[in-house]
C-alpha positions in Angstrom: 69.8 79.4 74.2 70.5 82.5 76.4 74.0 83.7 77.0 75.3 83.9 80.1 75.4 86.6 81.7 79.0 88.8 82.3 80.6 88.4 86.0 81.8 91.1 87.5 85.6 90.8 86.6 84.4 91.1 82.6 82.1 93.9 83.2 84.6 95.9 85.4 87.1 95.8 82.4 84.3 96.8 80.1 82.8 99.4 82.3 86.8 100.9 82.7 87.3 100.3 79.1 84.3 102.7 78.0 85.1 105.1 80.6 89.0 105.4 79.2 87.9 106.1 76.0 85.4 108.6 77.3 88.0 110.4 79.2 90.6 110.3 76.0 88.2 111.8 73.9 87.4 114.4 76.5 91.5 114.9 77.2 91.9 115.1 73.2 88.8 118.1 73.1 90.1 120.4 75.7 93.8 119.9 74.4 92.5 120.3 70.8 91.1 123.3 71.8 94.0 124.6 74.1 96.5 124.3 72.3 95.2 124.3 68.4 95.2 128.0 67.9 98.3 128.5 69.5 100.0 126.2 66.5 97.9 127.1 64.1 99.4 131.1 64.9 103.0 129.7 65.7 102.6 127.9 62.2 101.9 131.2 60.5 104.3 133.5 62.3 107.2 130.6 60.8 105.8 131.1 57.6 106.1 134.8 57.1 109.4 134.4 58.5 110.9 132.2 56.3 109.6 134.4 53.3 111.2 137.4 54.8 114.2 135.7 55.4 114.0 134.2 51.8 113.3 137.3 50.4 115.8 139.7 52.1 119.3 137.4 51.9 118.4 136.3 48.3 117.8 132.7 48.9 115.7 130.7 47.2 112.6 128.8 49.2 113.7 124.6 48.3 117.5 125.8 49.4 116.6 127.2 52.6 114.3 124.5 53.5 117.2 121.8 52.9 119.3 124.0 55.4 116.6 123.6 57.9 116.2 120.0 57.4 120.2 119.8 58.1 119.7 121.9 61.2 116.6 119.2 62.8 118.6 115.9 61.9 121.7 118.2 63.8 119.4 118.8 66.8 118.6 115.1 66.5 121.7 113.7 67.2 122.1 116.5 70.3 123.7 119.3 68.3 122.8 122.5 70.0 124.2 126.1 69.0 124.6 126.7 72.8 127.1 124.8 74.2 125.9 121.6 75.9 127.1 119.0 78.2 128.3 115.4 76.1 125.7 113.2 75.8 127.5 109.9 75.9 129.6 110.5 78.7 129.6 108.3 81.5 127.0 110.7 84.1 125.4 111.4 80.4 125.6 108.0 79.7 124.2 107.0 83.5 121.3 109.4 82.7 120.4 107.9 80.1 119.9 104.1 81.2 118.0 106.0 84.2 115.3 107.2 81.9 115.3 103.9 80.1 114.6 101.3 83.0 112.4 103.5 84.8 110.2 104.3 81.1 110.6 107.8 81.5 112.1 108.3 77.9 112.9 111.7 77.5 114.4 111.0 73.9 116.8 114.0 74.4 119.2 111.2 73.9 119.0 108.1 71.4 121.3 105.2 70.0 122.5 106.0 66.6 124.5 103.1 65.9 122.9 99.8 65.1 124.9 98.2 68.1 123.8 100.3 70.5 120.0 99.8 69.1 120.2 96.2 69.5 121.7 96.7 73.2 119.1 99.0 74.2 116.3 96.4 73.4 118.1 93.2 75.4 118.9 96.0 78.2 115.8 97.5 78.9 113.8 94.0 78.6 115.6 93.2 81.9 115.9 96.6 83.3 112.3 97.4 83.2 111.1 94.2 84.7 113.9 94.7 87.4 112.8 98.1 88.4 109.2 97.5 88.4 109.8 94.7 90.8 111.7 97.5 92.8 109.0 99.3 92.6 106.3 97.3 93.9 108.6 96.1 96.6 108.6 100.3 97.6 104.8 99.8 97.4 105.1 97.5 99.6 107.2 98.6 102.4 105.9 102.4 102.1 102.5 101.1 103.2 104.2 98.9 106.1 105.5 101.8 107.4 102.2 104.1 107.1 100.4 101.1 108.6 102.6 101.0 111.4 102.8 104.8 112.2 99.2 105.4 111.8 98.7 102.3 114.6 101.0 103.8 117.1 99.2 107.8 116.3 96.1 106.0 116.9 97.2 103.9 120.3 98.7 107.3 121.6 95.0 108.6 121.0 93.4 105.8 123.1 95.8 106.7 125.7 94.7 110.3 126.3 91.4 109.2 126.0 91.7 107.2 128.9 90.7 103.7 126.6 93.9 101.5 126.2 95.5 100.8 129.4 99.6 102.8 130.1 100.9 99.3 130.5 99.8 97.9 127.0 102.5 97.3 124.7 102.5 96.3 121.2 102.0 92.5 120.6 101.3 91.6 124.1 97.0 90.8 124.8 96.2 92.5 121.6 93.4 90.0 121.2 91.9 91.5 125.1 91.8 95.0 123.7 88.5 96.1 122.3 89.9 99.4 120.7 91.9 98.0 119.1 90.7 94.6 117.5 88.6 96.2 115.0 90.7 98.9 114.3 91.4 99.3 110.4 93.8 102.1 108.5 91.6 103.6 106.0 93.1 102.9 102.5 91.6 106.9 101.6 94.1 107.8 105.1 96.7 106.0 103.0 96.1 107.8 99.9 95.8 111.0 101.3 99.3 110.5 102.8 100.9 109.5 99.6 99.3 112.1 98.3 100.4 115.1 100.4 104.2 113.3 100.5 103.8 113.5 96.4 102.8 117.1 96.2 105.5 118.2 99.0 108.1 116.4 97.0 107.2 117.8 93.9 107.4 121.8 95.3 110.5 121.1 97.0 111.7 119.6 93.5 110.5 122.2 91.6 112.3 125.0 93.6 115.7 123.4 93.1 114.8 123.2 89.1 113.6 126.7 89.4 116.6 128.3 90.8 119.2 126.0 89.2 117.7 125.5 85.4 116.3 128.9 85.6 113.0 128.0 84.7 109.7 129.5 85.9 107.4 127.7 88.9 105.0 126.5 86.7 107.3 124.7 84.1 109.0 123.0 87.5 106.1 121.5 88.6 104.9 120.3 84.9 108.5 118.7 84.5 108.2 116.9 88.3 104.7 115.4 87.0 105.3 113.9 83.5 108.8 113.0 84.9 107.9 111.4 88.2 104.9 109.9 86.5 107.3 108.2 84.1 105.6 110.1 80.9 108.9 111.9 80.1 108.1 114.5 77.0 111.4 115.5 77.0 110.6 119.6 76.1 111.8 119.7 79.7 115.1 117.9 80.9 117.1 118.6 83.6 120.8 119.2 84.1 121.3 119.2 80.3 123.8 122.4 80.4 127.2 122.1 79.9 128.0 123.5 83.6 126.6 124.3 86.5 127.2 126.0 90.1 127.8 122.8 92.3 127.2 120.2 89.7 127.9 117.6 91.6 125.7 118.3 94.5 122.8 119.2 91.9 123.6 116.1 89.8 122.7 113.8 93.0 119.9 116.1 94.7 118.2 115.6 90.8 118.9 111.9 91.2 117.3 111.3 94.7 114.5 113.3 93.7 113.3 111.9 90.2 114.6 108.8 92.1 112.0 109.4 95.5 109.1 110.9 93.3 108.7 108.1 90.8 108.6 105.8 93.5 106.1 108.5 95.3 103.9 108.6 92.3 103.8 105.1 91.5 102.8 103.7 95.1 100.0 106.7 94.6 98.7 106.0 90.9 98.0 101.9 92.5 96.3 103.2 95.9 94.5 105.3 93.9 93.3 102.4 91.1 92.1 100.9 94.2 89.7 103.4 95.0 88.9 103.6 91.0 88.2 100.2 91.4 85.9 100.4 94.4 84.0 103.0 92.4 83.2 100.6 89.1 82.1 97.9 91.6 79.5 100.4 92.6 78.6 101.5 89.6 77.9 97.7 88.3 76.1 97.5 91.8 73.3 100.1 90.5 73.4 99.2 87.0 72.6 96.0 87.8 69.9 97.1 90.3 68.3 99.0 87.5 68.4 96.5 84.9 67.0 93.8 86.6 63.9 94.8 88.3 63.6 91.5 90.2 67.0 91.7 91.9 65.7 92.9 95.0 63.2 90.2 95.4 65.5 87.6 94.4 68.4 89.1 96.9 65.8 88.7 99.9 64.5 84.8 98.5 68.3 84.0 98.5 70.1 85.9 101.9 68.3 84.3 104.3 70.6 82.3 106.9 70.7 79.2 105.8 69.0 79.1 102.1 71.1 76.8 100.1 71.2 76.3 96.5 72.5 73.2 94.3 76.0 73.4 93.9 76.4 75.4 97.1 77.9 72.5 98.7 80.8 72.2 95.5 81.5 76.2 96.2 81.5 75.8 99.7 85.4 75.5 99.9 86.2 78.1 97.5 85.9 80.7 100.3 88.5 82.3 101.9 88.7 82.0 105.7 91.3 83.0 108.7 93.2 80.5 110.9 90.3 80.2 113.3 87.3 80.3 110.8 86.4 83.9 110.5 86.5 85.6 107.3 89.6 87.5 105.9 87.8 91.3 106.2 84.8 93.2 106.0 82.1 89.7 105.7 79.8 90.5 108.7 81.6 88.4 110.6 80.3 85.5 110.0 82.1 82.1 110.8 82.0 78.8 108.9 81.6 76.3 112.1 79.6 73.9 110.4 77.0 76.5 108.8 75.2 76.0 105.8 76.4 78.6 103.6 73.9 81.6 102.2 74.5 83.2 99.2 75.4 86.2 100.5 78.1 84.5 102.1 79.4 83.5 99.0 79.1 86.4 97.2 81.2 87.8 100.1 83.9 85.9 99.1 84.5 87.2 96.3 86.5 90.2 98.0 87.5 93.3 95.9 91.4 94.7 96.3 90.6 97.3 98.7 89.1 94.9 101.2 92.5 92.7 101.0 94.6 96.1 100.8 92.7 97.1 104.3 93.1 93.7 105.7 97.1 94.1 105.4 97.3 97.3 106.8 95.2 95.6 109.4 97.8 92.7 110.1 100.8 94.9 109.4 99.9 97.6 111.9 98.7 95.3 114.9 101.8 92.9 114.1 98.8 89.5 113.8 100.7 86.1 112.5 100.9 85.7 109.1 99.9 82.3 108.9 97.1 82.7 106.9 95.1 79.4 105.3 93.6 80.9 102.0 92.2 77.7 100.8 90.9 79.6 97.4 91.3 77.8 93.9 93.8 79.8 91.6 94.0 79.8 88.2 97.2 81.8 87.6 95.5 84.8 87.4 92.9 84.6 89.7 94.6 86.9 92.2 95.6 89.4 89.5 99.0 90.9 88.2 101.5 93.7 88.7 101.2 95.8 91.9 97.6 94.7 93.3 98.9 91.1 92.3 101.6 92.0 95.6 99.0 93.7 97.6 96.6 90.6 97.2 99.5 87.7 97.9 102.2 89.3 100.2 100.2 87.4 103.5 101.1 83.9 102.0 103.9 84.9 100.4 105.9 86.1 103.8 103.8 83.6 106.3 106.6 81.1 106.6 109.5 84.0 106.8 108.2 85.9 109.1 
């Protein structure tokens, strides 16, 4: 018996799978060959100097090494020859729980008591389901507010150019304007936006760090990306000194920014999984083209207007459909008044994120109702998880409070 073949959910997360291992191993090459003479030399220069050292002050190899050993489980525990700020005071303290619910982890700072340890685990359970949720709401309200300015930028457009009328106001006969019924923010527009707001935020950042920690350009702008993209090394931490020139101003400008840029980088990393995701789907598109020579033939046999296959009566209310019987986005337009349904109809229904991402910046910029009927069966994770999970459902979620 021949197995089925895999949909396209299962060969997406196959097709993604291979390509993040191809991309580790590539990642692990270069950095393997970056970096692995430069320790391989930094390894040799500590070698010779620990026999010099050994050598000239008369102490033996095993004694000296024990002294070292001493010295890392010092610096450890925070112990710094320099004189540093406390760790475990309250803004020290307040730092650390900000590193730990947003997953940043610098571990500059660790529980040594068993207390603590046990704390930190029941803590951070909450506290990093609680600020995810915080930020997906950001995701969510960032790209409200790029819908809506983008809509009025483009409305001002039609203006000069003589197509939307002076008198039309938002809301009022949107449905008689042509310009503006189709009208659709480009999820790219959006990316390039969080984009451009993520690299502005990161210079601006990075100028602060470089004339407060003392730091050059480039390590400012390496700490804003593995900090603001949650990563968190910790060779780099901020405001780690014992005092500085207007601490308390620099204390809350390093706040709002790691704050702001996390927030940033996370609304950019989903819009941009989005677009990752539109690219698999057309990669399976042409692998499947190629592997199956008689795709094209049975494509034409099967999109004809009203072909119908067995079963296509059962499917027929698994597609998703607007208030008055049109499609949710980009299906041809096509409406459901008593049609048979084709296949390619049905295969249109299976929308991708980006389709359901365009179709709220849609509805959000040209203020439509939100009383959407999605009459779609849902398996609990039929409409996905995490961030894309919010995208997907917000429409139904907020139809009967707004």
């Amino acid at each position: 018996r021949r197995l089925a073949p895999l949909n396209e959910d299962n060969g997406r997360f196959l097709l993604l799978a291979a390509l993040i291992a191809a991309y580790l191993s590539a990642g692990a090459t270069v950095f393997s060959a970056l970096e692995s003479p430069s320790e391989a030399a930094a390894q040799l220069r500590w070698n010779r100097t620990l026999h010099n050292f050994s050598r000239i002050f008369n102490i033996s190899p095993p004694e000296l090494r024990a002294f070292l050993r001493s010295y890392e489980a010092a610096r450890a525990a925070g112990i710094r020859v320099d004189a540093l700020r406390p760790r475990w005071d309250f803004p020290g303290a307040f730092y650390f729980v900000g590193t730990v619910v947003s997953t940043i982890g610098f571990g500059m700072t660790t529980p040594a008591t068993v207390a603590g340890k046990v704390f930190l685990i029941v803590y951070g359970l909450f506290g990093c389901a609680g600020t995810i949720l915080f930020f997906n709401l950001f995701l969510e309200r960032i790209i409200s507010l790029l819908a809506f300015v983008m809509k009025a930028c483009y409305e001002r457009q039609l203006r000069r150019s003589g197509l939307l009328p002076s008198n039309f106001r938002r809301g009022t006969a949107v449905s008689g304007v042509g310009s503006l019924v189709g009208w659709k923010p480009s999820v790219y527009h959006v990316m390039l936006i969080l984009g451009f707001f993520a690299v502005t935020l990161s210079c601006c950042a990075s100028a602060m760090y470089t004339a407060v920690e003392g730091w050059n350009y480039v390590d400012s702008l390496y700490y804003c990306f593995v900090t603001f993209s949650t990563i968190g090394f910790g060779d780099l931490v901020s405001s780690q000194n014992a005092a500085y020139q207007h601490q308390g101003l620099y204390r809350f400008g390093n706040f709002i920014f790691i704050l702001m840029g996390v927030c940033c980088i996370y609304s950019l990393f989903n819009v941009i999984s989005i677009v990752i995701k539109q690219i698999l789907n057309w990669v399976l598109k042409k692998l499947e083209c190629r592997c199956c020579p008689k795709c094209h033939r049975s494509s034409t046999r099967l999109s004809r207007r009203n072909a119908i296959t067995p079963g296509a009566r059962l499917r027929r209310h698994n597609v998703a459909v607007d208030a008055d019987g049109q499609y949710d986005s980009d299906t041809e337009g096509r409406r459901l008044s008593g049609e048979m349904i084709s296949m390619r109809e049905l295969t249109a229904s299976n929308k991708v994120s980006l389709a359901i991402l365009q179709k709220q910046l849609s509805e959000t910029a040209n203020g439509y109702p939100r009383n959407v009927c999605i009459n779609t069966r849902q398996n609990g994770f039929s409409a996905g998880v995490g961030a894309l999970a919010i995208m997907n459902n917000r429409l139904a979620e907020t139809s009967d409070s707004r």
